[in-house]
C-alpha positions as CSV (number, residue, x, y, z in Angstrom):
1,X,10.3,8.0,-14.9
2,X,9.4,4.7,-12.9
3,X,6.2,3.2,-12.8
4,X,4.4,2.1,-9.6
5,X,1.7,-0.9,-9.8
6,X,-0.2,1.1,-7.0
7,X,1.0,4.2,-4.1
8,X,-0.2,5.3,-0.8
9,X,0.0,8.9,0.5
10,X,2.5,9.3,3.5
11,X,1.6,13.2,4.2
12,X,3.3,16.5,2.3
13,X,5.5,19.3,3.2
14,X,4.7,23.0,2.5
15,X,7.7,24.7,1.2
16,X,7.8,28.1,1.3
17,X,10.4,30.9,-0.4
18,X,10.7,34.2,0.2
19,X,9.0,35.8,-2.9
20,X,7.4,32.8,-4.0
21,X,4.3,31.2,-3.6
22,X,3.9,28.4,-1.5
23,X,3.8,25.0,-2.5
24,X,3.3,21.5,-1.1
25,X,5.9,18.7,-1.8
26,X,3.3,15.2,-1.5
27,X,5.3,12.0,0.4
28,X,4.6,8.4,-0.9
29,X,4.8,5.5,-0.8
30,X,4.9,3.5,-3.9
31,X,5.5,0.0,-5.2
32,X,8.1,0.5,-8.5
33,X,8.0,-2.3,-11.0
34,X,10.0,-0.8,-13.6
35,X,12.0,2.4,-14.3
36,X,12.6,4.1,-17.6
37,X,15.9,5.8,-18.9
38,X,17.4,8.4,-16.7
39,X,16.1,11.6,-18.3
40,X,16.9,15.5,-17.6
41,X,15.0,17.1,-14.8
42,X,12.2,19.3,-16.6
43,X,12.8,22.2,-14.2
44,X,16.6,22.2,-14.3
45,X,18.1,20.0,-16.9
46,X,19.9,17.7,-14.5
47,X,19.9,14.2,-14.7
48,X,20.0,12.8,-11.6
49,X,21.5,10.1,-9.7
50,X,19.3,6.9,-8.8
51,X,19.8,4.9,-6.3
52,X,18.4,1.5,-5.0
53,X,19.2,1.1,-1.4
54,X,18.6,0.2,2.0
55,X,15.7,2.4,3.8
56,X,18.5,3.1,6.2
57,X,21.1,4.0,3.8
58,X,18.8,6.1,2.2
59,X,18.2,8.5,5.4
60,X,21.5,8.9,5.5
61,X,22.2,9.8,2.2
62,X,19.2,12.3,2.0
63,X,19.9,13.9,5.9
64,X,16.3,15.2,5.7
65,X,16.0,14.8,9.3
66,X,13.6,13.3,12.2
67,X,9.9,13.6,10.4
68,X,11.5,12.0,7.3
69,X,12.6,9.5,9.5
70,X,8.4,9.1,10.5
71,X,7.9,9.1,6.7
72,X,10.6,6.4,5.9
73,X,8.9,4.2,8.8
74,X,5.0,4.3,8.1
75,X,6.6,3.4,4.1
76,X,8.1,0.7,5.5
77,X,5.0,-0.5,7.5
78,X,3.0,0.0,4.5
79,X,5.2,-2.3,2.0
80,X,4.9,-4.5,4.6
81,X,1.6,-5.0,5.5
82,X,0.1,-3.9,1.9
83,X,2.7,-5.3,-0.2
84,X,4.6,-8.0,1.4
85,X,7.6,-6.3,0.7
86,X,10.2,-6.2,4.0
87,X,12.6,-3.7,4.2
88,X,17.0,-4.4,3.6
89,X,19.0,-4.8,6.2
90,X,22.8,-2.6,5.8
């Protein structure tokens, strides 16, 4: 788990499955200031990977497409302006 001095909501995604119920997947934008231990997913037991990177690098890795690309943008506008924060260069 990480902890974030403050967020700001980006937009969400509504997933939907056949035989499920839908559900909506929230997008944000957060400051981190500190990370605990890498623990096992609640839902599946995996631990998974972190990574810090480049906004950039990080579309690439994820391949989530165009309106992730508008996602990873407004986040970088909004560590910008809200955070003084500018994004890495590759």
């Amino acid at each position: 788990m990480c902890m974030a001095t403050s967020s700001n909501y980006l937009s969400y995604q509504e997933v939907q499955r056949p035989g499920e119920e839908p559900y909506a997947q929230l997008r944000m934008a957060a400051r981190i200031v500190r990370c605990a231990e890498r623990e096992p997913d609640p839902d599946s037991g995996h631990v998974r990977v972190r990574r810090r990177c480049s906004v950039a690098e990080a579309m690439a890795l994820l391949n989530w497409g165009q309106v992730a690309e508008e996602q990873a943008k407004a986040a970088t506008r909004i560590a910008g302006a809200r955070w003084q924060l500018t994004s890495r260069s590759e």
